[in-house]
C-alpha positions as protocol buffer text, in pm:
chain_id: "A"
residue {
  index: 1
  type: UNK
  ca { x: 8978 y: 15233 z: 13418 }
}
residue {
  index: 2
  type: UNK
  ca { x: 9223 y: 15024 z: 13195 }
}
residue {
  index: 3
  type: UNK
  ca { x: 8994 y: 14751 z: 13134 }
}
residue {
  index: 4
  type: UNK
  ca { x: 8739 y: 15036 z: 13047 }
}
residue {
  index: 5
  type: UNK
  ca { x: 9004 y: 15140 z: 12787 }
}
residue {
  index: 6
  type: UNK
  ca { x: 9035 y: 14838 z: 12653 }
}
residue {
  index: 7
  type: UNK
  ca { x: 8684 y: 14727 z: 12630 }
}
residue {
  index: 8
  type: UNK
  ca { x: 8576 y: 15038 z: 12404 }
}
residue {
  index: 9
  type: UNK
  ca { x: 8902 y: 14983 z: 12190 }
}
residue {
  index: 10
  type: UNK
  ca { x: 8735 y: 14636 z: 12091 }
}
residue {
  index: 11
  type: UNK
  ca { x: 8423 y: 14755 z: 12046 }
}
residue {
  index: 12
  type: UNK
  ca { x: 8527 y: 14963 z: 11792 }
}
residue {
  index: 13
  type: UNK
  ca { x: 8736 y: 14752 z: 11622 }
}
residue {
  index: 14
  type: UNK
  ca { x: 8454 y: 14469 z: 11606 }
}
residue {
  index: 15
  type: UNK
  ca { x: 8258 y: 14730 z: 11542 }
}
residue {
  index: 16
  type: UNK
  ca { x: 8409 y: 14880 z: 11260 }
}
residue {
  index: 17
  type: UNK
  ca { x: 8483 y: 14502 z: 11114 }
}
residue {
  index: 18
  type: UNK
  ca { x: 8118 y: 14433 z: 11126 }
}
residue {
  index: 19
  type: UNK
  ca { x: 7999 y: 14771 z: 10882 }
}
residue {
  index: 20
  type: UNK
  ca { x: 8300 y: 14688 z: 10712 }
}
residue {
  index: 21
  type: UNK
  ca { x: 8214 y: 14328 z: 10606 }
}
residue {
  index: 22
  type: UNK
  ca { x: 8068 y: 14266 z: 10229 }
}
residue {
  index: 23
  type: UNK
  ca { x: 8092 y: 13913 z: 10224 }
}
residue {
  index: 24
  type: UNK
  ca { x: 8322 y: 13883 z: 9993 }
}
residue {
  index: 25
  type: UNK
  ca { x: 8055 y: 14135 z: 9723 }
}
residue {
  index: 26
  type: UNK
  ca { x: 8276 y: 14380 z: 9553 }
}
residue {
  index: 27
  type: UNK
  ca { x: 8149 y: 14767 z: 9693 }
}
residue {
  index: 28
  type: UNK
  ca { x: 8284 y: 15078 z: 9461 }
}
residue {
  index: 29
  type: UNK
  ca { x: 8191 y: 15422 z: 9531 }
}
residue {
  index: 30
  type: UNK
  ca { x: 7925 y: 15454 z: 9332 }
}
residue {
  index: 31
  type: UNK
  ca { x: 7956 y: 15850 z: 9335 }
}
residue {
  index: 32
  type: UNK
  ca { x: 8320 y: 15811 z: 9246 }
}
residue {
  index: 33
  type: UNK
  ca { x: 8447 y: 15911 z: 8900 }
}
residue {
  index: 34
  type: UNK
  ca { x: 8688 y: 15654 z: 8924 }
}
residue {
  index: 35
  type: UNK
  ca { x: 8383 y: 15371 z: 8995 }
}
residue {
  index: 36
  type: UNK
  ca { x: 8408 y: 15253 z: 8562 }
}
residue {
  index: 37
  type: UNK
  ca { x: 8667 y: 14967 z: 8675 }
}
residue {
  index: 38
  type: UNK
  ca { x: 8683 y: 14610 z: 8632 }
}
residue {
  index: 39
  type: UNK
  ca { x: 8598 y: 14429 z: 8927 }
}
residue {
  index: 40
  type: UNK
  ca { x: 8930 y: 14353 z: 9106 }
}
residue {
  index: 41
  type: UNK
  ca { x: 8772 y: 13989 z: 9297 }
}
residue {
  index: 42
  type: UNK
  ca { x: 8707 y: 13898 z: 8949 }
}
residue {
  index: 43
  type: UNK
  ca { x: 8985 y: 13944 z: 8702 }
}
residue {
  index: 44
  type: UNK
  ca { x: 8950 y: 13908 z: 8349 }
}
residue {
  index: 45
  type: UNK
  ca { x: 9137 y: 13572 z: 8104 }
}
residue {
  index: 46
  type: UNK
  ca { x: 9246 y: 13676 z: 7804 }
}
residue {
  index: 47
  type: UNK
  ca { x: 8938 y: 13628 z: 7579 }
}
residue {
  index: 48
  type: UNK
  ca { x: 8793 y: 13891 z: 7806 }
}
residue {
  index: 49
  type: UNK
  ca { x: 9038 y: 14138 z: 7645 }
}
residue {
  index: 50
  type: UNK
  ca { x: 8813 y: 14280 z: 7364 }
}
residue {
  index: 51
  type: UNK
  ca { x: 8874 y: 14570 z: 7310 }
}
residue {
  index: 52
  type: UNK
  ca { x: 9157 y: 14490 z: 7086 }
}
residue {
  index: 53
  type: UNK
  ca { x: 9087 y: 14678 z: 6816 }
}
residue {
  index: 54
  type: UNK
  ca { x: 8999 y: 15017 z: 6997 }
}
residue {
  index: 55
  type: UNK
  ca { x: 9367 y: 15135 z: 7083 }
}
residue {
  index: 56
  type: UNK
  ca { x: 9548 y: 15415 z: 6920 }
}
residue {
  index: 57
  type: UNK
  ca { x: 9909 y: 15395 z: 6873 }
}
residue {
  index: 58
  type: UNK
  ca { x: 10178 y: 15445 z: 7045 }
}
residue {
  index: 59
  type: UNK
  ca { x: 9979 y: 15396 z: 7354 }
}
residue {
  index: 60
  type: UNK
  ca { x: 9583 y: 15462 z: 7485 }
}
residue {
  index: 61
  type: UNK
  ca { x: 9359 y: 15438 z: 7763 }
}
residue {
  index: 62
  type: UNK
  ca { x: 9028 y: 15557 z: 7933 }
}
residue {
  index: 63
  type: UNK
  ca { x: 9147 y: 15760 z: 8214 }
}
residue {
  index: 64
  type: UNK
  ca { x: 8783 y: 15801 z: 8465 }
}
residue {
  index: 65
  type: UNK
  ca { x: 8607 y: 15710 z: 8134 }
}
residue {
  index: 66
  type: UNK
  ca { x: 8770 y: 16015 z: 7875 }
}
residue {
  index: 67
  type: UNK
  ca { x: 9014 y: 15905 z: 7636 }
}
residue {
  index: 68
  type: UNK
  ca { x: 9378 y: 15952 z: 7612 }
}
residue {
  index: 69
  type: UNK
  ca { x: 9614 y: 15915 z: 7358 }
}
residue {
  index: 70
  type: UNK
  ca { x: 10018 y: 15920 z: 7399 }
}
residue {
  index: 71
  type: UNK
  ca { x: 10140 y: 16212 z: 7172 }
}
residue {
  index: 72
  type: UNK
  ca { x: 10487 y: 16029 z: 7259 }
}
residue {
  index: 73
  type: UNK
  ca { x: 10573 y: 15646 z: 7403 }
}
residue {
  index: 74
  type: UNK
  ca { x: 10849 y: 15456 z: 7440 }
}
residue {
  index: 75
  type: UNK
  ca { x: 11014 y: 15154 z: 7567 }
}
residue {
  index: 76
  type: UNK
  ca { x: 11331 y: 15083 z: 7713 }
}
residue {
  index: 77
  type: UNK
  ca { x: 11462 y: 14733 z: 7852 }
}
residue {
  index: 78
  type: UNK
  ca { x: 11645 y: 14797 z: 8194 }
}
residue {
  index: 79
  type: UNK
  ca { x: 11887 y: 14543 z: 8339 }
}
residue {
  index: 80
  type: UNK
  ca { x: 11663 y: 14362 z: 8557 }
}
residue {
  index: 81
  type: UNK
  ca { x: 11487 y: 14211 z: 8215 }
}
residue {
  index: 82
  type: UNK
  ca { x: 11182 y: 14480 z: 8271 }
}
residue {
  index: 83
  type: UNK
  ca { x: 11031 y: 14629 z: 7976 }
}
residue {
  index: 84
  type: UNK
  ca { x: 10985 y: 15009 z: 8076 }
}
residue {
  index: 85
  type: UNK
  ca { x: 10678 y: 15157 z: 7905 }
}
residue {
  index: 86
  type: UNK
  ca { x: 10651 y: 15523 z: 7929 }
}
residue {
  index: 87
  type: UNK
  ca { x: 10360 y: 15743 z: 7735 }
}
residue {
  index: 88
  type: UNK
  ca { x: 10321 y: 16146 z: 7810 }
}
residue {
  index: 89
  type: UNK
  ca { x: 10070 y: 16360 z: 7680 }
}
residue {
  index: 90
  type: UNK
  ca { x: 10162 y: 16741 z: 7796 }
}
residue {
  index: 91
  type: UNK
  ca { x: 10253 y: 16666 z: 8208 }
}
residue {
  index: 92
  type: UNK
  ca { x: 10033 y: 16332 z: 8150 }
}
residue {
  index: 93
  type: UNK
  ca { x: 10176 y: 16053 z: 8231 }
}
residue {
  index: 94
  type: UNK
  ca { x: 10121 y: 15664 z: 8180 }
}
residue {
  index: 95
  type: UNK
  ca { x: 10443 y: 15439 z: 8328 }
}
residue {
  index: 96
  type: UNK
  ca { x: 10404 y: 15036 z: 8303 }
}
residue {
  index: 97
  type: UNK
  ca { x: 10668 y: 14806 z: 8424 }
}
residue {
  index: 98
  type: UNK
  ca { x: 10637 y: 14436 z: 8305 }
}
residue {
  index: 99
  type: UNK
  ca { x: 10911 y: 14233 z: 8435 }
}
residue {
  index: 100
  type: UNK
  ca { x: 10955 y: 13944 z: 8215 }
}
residue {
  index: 101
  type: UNK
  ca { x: 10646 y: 13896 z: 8018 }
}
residue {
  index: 102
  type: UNK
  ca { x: 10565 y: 13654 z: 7756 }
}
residue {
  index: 103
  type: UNK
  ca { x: 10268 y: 13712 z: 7458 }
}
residue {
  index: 104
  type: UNK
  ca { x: 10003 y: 13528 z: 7519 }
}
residue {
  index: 105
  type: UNK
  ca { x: 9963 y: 13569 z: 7872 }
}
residue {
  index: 106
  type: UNK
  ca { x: 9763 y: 13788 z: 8136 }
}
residue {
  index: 107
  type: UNK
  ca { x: 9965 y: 13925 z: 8382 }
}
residue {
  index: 108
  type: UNK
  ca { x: 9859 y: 14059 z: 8704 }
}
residue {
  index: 109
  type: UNK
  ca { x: 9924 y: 14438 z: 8789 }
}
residue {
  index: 110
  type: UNK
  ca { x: 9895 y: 14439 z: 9172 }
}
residue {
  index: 111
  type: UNK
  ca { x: 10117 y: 14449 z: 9479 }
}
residue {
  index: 112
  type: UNK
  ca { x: 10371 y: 14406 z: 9197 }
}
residue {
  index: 113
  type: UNK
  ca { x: 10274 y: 14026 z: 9220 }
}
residue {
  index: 114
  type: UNK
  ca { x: 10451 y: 13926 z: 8916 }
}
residue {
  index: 115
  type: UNK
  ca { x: 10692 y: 14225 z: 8855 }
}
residue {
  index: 116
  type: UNK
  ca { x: 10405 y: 14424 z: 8691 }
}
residue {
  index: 117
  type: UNK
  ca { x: 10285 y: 14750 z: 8787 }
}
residue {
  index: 118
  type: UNK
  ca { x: 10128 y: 15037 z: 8626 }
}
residue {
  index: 119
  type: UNK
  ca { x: 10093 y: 15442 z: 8739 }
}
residue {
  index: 120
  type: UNK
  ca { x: 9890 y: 15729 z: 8582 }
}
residue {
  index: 121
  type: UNK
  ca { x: 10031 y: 16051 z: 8666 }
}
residue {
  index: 122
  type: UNK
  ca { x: 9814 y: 16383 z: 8608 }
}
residue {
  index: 123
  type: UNK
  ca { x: 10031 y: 16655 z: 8594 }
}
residue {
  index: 124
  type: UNK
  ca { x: 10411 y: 16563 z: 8614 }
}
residue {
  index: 125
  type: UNK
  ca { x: 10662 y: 16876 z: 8655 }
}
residue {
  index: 126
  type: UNK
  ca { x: 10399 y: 17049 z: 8926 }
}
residue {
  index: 127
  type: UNK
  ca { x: 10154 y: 16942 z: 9222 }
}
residue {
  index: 128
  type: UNK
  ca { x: 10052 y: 16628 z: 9086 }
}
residue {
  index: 129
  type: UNK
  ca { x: 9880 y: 16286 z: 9202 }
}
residue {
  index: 130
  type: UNK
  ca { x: 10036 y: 15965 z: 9095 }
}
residue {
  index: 131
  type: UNK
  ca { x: 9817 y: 15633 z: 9070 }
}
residue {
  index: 132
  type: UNK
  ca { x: 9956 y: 15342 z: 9148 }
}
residue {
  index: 133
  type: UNK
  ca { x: 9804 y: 14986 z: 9037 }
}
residue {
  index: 134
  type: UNK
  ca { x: 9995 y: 14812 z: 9345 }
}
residue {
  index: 135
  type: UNK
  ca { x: 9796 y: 15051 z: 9580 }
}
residue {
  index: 136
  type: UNK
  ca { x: 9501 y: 14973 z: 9475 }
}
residue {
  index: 137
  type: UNK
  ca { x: 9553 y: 14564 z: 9437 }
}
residue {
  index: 138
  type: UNK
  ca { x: 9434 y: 14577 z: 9087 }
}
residue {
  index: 139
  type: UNK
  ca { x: 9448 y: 14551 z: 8734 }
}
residue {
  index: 140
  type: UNK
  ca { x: 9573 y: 14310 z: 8418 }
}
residue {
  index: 141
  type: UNK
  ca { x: 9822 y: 14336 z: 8127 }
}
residue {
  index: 142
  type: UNK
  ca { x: 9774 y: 14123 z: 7834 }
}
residue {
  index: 143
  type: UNK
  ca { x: 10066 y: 14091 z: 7691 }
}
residue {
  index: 144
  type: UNK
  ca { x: 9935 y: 14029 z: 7280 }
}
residue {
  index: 145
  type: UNK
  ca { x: 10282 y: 14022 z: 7125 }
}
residue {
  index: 146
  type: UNK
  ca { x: 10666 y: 14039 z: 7248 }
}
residue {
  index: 147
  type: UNK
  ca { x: 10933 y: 13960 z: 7075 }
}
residue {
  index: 148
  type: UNK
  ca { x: 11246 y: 14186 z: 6918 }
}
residue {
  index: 149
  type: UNK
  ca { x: 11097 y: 14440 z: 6706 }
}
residue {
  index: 150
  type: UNK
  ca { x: 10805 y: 14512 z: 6899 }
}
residue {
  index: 151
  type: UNK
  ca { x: 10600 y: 14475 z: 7195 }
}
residue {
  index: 152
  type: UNK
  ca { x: 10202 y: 14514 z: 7216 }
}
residue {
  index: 153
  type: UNK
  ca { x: 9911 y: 14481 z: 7467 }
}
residue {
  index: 154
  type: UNK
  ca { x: 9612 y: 14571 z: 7675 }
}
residue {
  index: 155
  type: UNK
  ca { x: 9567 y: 14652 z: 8014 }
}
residue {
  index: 156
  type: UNK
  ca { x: 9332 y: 14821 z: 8261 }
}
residue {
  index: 157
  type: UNK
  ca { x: 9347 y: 14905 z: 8668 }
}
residue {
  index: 158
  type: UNK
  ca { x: 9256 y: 15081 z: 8961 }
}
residue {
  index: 159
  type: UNK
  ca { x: 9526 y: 15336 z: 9043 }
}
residue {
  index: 160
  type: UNK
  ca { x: 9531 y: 15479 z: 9400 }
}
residue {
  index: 161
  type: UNK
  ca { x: 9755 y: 15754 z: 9581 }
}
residue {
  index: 162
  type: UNK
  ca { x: 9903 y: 15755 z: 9934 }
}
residue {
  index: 163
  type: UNK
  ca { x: 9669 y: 15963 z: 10014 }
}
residue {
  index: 164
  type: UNK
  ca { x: 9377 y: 15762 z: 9846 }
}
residue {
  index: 165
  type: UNK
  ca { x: 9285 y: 15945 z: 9557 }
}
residue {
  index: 166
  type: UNK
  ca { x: 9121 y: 15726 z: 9278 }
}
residue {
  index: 167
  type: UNK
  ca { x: 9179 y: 15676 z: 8921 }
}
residue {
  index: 168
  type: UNK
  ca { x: 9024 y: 15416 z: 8701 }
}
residue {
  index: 169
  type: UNK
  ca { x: 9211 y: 15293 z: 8404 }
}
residue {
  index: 170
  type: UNK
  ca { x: 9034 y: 15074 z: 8142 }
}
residue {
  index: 171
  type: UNK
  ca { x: 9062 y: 15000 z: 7758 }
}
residue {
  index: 172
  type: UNK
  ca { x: 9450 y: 15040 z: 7778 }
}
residue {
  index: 173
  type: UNK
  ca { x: 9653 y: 15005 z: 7458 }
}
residue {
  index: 174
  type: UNK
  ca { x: 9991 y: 15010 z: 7363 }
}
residue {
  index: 175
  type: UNK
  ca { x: 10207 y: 14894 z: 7055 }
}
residue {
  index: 176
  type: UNK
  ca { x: 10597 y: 15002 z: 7103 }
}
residue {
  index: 177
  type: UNK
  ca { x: 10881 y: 14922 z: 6845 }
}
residue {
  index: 178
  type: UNK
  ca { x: 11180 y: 14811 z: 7009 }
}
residue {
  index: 179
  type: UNK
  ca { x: 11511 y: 14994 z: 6974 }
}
């Protein structure tokens, strides 16, 4: 009876591996509203960036393909040497974390890989989801200027919750002064 057991446990685990396996093809939920997101197997470089010129200050995105402006942003430097990045909208929420970032360079935005992470909250103060980057393995900043007076860039990802809700940001802007 236990080898019974144990002989249907690994059938369904090499089952399940076998319909699991892409090999290696990047699969999105085509029905999902969340599906607009860059490919996370194939990041972008920096060049890839373009949409440069679309962003609204203080800070701007394409939250499941709508836009969304920041009525308010701001930055903060915490003692770790993190810039803190913080835009609301009404209970909207956009948080980035970029631990020691340089202009000119892509940064990635998941498993906080390089102490980078980014979360889209939909309604803070009541029931709400929040997206995390590092969740879903994905997504870029492009960090196009840092220095005293201000910090600006780009960035997109994949936010996912706990629970495996889906959100996809793309054409991300921001342009803070420092204080």
């Amino acid at each position: 009876m236990k080898n019974l057991f144990y002989s249907i446990l690994l059938f369904a685990a090499v089952g399940f591996a076998v319909a699991s396996c892409n090999k290696g093809a990047y699969s999105a939920n085509t029905d999902s509203a969340a599906n607009g997101g860059v490919n996370p197997l194939t990041p972008l470089t920096a060049a890839q960036f373009d949409w440069i010129g679309s962003g609204k200050d203080p800070m701007s995105a394409n939250i499941n393909g709508a836009g969304w402006t920041a009525g308010y942003a701001t930055w903060a430097l915490d003692t770790a040497g993190g810039n803190v990045i913080i835009g609301h909208l009404g209970g909207q929420m956009m948080y980035l974390y970029l631990n020691q970032v340089y202009a000119g360079n892509v940064y990635s935005m998941s498993y906080h890989d390089y102490g980078t992470a980014a979360t889209w909250s939909d309604s803070v103060g009541s029931a709400y989801y929040s997206y995390s980057s590092y969740l879903g393995n994905s997504g870029e900043v492009y960090i196009t200027h840092n220095d005293s007076a201000y910090i600006q860039g780009l960035f997109y990802f994949k936010g996912i919750t706990p629970t495996g809700q889906i959100v996809s940001v793309t054409d991300g802007y921001f342009k803070l002064l420092k204080y």
